[in-house]
C-alpha positions as CSV (number, residue, x, y, z in Angstrom):
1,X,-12.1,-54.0,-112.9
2,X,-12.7,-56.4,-110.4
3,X,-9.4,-59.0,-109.2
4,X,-10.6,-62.5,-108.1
5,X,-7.9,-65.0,-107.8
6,X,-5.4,-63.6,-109.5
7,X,-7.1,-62.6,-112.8
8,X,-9.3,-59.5,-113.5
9,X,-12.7,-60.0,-114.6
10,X,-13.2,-56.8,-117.1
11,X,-16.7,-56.6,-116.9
12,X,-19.4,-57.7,-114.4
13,X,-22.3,-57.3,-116.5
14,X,-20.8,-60.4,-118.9
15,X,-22.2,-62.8,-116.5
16,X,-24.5,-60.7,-114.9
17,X,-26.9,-57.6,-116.7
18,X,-29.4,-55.4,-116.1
19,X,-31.4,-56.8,-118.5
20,X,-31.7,-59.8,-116.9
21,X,-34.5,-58.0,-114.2
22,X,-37.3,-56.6,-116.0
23,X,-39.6,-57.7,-119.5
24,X,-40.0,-54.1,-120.3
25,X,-39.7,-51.1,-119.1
26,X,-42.3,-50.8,-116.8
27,X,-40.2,-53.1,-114.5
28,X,-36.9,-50.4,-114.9
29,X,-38.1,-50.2,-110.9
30,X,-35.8,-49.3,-107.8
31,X,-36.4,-52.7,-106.7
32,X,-35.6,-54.7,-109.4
33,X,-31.8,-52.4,-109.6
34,X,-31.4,-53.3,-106.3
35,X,-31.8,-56.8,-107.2
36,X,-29.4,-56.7,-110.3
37,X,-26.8,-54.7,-107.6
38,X,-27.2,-57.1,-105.1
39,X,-27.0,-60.2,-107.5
40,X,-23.8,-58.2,-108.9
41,X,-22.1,-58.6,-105.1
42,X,-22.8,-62.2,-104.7
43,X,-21.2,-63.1,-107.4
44,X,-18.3,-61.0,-106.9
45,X,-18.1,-63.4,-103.8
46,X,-18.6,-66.6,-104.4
47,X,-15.0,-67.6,-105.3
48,X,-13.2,-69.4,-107.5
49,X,-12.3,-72.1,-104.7
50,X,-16.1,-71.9,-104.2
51,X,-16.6,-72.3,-107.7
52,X,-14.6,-75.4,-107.9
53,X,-16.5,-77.1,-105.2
54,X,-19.4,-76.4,-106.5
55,X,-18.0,-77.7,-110.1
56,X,-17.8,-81.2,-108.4
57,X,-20.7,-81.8,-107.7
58,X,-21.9,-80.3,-111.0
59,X,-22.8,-76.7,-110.7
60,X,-21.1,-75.0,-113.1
61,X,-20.9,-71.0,-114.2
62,X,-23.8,-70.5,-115.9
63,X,-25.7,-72.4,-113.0
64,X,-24.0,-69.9,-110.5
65,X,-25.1,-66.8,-112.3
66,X,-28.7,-68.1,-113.0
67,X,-28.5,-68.3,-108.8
68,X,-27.5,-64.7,-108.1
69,X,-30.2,-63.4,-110.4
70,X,-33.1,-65.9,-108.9
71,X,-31.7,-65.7,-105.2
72,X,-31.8,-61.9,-105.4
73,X,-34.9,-61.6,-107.0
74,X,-36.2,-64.2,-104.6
75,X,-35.1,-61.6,-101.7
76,X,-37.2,-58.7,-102.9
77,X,-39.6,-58.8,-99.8
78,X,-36.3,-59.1,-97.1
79,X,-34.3,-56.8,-98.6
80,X,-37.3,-54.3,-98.2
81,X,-37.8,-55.2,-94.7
82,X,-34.0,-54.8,-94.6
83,X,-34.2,-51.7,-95.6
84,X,-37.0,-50.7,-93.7
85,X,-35.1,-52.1,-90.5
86,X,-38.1,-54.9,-90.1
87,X,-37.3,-58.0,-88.6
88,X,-36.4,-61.0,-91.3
89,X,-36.4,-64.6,-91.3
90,X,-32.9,-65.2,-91.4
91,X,-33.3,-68.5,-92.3
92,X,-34.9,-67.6,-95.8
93,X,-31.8,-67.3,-97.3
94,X,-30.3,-70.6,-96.6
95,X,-33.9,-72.9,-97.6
96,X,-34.0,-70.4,-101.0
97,X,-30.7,-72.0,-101.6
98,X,-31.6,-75.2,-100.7
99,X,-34.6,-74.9,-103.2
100,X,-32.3,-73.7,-106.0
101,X,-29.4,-76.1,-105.2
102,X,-31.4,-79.4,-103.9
103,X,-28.5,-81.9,-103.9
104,X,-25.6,-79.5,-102.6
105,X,-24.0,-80.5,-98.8
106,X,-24.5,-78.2,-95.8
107,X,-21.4,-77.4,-95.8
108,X,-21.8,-75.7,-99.6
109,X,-25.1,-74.3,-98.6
110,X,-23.5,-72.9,-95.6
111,X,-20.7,-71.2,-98.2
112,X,-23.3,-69.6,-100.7
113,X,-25.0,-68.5,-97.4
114,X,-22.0,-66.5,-96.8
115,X,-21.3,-65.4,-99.7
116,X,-25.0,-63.8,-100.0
117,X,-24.7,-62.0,-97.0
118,X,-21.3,-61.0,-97.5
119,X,-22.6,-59.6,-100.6
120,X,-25.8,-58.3,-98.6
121,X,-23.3,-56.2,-96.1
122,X,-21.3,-55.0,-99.2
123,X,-23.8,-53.6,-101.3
124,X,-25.5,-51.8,-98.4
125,X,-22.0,-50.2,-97.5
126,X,-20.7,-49.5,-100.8
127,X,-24.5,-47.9,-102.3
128,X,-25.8,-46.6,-99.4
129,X,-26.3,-43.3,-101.3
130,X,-28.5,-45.1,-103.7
131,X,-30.6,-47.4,-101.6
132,X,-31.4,-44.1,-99.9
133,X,-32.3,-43.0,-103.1
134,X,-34.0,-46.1,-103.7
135,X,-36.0,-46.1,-100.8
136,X,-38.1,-43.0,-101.5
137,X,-39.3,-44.6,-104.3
138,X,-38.9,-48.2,-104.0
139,X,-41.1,-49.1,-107.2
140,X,-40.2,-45.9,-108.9
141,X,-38.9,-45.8,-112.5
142,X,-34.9,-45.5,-112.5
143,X,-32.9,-44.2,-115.2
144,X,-29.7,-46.8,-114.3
145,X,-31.1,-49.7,-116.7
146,X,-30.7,-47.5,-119.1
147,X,-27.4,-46.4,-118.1
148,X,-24.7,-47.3,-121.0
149,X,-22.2,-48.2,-118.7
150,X,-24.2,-51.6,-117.8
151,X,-25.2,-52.7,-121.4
């Protein structure tokens, strides 16, 4: 269970779920886990005072989730140079925002920024057992789409 803001959001995979990062299962890939992981972490921290800034100027829930998923699957090609310990373009991040979220001030770019690579540094601590996993294989099948816990 997962405490934001004094209430406990029961299950994760409500707003966001596996399902949303393959067609079929050919795509049940490393990768695309990664992606659903990491999209899992930035929403986890984008906040509800976040949330409400972003409601004024009319991004709303649904709009946030639809992010995560299309920001991390956006990421696919840094988070394997990431991995790989490659050097990024660490501005990416903040003009794929800017692309999703046209309209938003710098300042609330600036926020989601931080809340991606919050989420970034988070997943990488909290998973490094499976990113290590992962990275043998990158675009190898996985059996964690298929997982009950996440569906």
């Amino acid at each position: 269970m997962i405490k934001r803001a004094g209430r406990a959001i029961k299950d994760i995979n409500s707003y966001i779920s596996p399902t949303d990062f393959y067609a079929d299962d050919s795509e049940k890939t490393n990768i695309n886990w990664m992606c659903f992981k990491y999209a899992t972490y930035i929403f986890k921290n984008i906040d509800d005072s976040l949330k409400k800034k972003l409601l004024k100027v009319g991004i709303r829930d649904n709009d946030v989730i639809r992010f995560c998923i299309q920001y991390s699957n956006s990421m696919k090609k840094d988070i394997l140079r990431m991995i790989a310990d490659e050097p990024i373009d660490i501005l990416r991040g903040e003009k794929i925002i800017k692309e999703i979220f046209p309209t938003i001030r710098k300042n609330l770019v600036d926020a989601i920024y931080f809340a991606t690579a919050y989420g970034w540094d988070q997943f990488f601590r909290e998973c490094r057992t499976t990113i290590i996993d992962c990275i043998s294989d990158i675009n190898g099948k996985t059996y964690l789409f298929d997982d009950p816990k996440y569906n």
